[in-house]
C-alpha positions in Angstrom: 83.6 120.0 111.0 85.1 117.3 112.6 87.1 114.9 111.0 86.0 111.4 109.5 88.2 108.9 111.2 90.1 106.5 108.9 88.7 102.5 108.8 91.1 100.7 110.0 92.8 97.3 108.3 94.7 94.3 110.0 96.7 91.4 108.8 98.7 89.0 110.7 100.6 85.6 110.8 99.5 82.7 113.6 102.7 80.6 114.2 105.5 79.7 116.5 108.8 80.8 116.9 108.3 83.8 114.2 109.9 86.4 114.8 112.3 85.7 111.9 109.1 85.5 109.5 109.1 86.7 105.9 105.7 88.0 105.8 105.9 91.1 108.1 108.4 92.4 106.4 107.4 92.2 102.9 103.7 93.1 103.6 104.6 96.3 105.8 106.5 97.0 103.1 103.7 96.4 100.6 101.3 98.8 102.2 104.2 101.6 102.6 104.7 101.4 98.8 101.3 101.0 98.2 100.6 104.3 99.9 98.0 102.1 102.0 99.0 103.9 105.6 96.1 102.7 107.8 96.7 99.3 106.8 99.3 96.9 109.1 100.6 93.6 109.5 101.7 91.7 112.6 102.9 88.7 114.3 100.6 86.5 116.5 103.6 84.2 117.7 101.7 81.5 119.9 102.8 79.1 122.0 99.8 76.5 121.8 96.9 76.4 118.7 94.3 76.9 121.5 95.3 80.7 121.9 93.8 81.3 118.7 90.3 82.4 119.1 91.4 84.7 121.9 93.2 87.1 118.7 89.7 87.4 116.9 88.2 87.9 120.6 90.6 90.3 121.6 91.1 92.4 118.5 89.0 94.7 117.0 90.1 94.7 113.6 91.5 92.1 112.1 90.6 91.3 108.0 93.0 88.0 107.5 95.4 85.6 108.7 98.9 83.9 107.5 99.4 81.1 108.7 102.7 79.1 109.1 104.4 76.5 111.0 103.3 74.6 113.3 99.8 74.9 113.3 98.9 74.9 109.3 96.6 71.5 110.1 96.1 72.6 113.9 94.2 75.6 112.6 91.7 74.3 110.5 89.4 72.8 112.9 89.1 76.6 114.4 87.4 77.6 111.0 84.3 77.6 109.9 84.9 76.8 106.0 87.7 75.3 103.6 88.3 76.5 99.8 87.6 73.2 97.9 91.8 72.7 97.8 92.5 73.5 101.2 90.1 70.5 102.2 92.0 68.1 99.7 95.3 68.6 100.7 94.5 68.8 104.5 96.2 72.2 105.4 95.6 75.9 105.6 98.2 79.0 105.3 95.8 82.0 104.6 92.7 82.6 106.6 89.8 85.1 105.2 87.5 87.0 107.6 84.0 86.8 106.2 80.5 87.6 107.1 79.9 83.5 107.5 82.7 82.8 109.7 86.8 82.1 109.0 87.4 80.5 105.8 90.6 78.7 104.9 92.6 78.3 101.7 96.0 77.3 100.7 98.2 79.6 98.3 101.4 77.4 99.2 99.9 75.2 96.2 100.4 78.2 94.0 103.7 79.6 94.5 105.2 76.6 94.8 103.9 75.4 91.4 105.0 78.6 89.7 108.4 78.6 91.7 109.5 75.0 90.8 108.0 75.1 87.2 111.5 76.7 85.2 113.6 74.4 86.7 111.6 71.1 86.0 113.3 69.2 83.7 112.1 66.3 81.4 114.0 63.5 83.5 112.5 64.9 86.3 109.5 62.4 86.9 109.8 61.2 90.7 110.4 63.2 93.9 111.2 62.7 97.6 109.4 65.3 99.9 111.5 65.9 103.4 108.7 65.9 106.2 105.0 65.6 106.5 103.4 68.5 107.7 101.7 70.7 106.1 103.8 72.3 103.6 104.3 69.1 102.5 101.2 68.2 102.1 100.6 71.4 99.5 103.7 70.2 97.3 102.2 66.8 97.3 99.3 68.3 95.7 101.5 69.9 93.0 102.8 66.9 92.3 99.8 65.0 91.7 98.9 67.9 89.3 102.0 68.1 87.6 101.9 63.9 87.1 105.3 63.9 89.0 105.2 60.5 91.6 106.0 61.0 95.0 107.0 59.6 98.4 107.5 61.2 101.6 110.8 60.7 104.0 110.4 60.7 107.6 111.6 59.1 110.7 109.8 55.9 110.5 108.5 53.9 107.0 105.1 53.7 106.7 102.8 53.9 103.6 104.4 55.5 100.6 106.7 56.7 103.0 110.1 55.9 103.3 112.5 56.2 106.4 115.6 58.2 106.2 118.1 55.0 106.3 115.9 53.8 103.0 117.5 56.3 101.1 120.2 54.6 99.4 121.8 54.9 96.1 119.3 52.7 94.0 116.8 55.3 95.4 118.6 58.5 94.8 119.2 57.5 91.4 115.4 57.3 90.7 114.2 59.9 92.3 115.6 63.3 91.0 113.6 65.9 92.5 113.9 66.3 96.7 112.3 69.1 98.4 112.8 70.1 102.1 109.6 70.7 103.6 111.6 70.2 107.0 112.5 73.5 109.4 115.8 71.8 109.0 118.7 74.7 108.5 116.5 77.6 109.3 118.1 80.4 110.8 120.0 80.7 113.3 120.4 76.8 113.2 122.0 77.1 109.5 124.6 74.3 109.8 121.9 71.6 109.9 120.3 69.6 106.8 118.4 66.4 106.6 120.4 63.6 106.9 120.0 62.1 103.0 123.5 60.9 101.4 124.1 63.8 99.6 127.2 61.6 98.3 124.3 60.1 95.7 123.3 63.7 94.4 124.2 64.2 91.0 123.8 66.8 88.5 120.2 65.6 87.0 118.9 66.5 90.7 116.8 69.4 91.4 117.1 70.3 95.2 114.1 72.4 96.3 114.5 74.0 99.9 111.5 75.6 101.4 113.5 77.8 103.3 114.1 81.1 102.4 116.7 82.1 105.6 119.3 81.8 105.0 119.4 82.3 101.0 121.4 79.4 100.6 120.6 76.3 103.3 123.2 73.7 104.1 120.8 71.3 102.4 121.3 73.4 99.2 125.3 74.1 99.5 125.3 70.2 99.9 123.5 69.6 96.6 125.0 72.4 94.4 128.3 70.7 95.6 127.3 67.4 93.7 126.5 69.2 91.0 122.4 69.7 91.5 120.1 72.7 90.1 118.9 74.4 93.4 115.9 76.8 94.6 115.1 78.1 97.8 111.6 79.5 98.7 112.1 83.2 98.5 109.8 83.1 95.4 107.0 81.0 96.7 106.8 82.8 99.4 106.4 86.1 97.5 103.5 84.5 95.2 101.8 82.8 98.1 101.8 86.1 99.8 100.2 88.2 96.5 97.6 85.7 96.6 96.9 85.9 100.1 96.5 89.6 99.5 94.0 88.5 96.1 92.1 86.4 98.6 91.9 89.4 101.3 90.7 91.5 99.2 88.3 89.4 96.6 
């Protein structure tokens, strides 16, 4: 009698520039300790957003998407449906394959809540969010949950927006929570950090990196050296990525 071949299952991550990515790693391993052998995980490293309907042409099997930066707002208008959150914050990092089309939802929301959480103190009412793309978009979205004001820092001012030269002393002093949604001091480049005056951190900071390579960013020495609580993204990475797998498989 011949044998029944296995169904296949395939997850990956869309983004650029990824082959240092988290989520390989730590879902191959998943599957391997899982016992879950006909399942795998790969990288779909683009150079351009428009490549992306080639993948579901191309493959065969694919049951999900990752999806990380740059093209976490690029993505979206290749879907056919948002979760209700997704649509309000504006950005997408986990893509479902269902019999209606591609639906997108965002599980950054969720591990960075339960990652930032312990360490919130009760002086810790304001924040400053480094960058405005779309991971910064899903910690806005926890803020505005968690009653926390915020503003973003980029470049250039604009509407609750401040510029990076706007960040003086008087500012620092109010705003105790800053998290660096910027690729700023990712590995290989580790030496760089966004340029804030670290000289007005203090100990009633918390500094919140996104990055989780290297373990401890520039950004993060430069804080802990004032003093500051500090917490990389190792762990919201980890619960973004078992509720990716919820969402996969609900």
């Amino acid at each position: 009698m011949e044998k029944k071949e296995e169904k296949q299952y395939k997850f990956g991550l869309v983004g650029k520039d990824i082959s240092y990515s988290f989520s390989r790693g730590y879902f191959s391993d998943k599957f391997k300790n899982m016992g879950l052998h006909n399942y795998s995980y790969v990288n779909f490293d683009l150079e351009n957003i428009e490549e992306f309907p080639e993948i579901i042409q191309k493959s065969e099997v694919i049951n999900g998407f990752n999806v990380t930066i740059p093209y976490k707002e690029a993505v979206m208008p290749f879907l056919q449906s948002l979760d209700t959150d997704a649509k309000k914050i504006g950005a997408v990092n986990t893509i479902k394959i269902t019999e209606q089309g591609l639906k997108g939802y965002n599980t950054d929301t969720y591990g960075f809540k339960h990652t930032i959480l312990p360490h919130l103190k009760e002086h810790h009412k304001k924040a400053l969010i480094l960058g405005t793309g779309g991971a910064s978009k899903a910690v806005a979205f926890v803020f505005k949950e968690l009653g926390i004001e915020f503003t973003f820092v980029s470049r250039n001012s604009g509407a609750n927006k401040l510029s990076y030269q706007e960040l003086t002393k008087t500012v620092l002093e109010d705003y105790t929570v800053i998290v660096n949604c910027t690729p700023l001091g990712t590995h290989p480049n580790i030496l760089e950090k966004p340029a804030i005056p670290y000289n007005h951190i203090t100990k009633k900071h918390l500094l919140f990196d996104l990055i989780y390579n290297p373990e401890k960013t520039a950004f993060l020495r430069a804080g802990e050296a004032q003093g500051a609580a500090i917490c990389n993204g190792q762990k919201m990475l980890e619960l973004q990525a078992e509720k990716s797998w919820e969402i996969w498989n609900s």
